[in-house]
N, C-alpha and C positions, 0 to 999 in steps of 0.2 A: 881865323876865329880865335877868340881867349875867351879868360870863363872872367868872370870880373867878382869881387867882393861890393854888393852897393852901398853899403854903412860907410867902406871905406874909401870908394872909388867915383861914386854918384851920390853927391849927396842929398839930389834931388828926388831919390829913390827911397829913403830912408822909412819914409810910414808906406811902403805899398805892403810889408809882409812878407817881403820876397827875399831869399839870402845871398843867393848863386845867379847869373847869369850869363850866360852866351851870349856872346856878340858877333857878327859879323861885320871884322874890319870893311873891308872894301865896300860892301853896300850901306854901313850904317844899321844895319838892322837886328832886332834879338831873335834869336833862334829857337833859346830854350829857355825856362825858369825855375829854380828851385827852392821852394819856400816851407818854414816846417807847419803853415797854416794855410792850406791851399783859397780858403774862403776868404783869405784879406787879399792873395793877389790879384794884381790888376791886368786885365786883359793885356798878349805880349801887343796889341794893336797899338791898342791907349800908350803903352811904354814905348812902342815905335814913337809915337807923334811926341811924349814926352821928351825924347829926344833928339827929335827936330825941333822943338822951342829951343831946348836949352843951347843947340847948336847954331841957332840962328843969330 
């Protein structure tokens, strides 16, 4: 697991609102989110499949 920056790291991430993110190397998947405006972020679902596009 690593925590990731998405401004810096995703930058397909950038307008969801979100600051901080968990990730789970091995399965690809987010864990957790941390955003300082919880009403902009975007389900961790939606950011799962967001990134399966962008891996695809």
């Amino acid at each position: 697991m690593y925590l990731t920056c998405l401004n810096r790291d995703w930058p397909e991430a950038r307008n969801t609102g979100i600051d901080f993110m968990a990730l789970n190397e091995k399965e690809k998947r987010t864990l957790f989110v941390k955003c300082k405006w919880s009403s902009k972020a975007l389900d961790i679902e939606v950011l799962n499949g967001l990134r399966e596009k962008s891996n695809a």
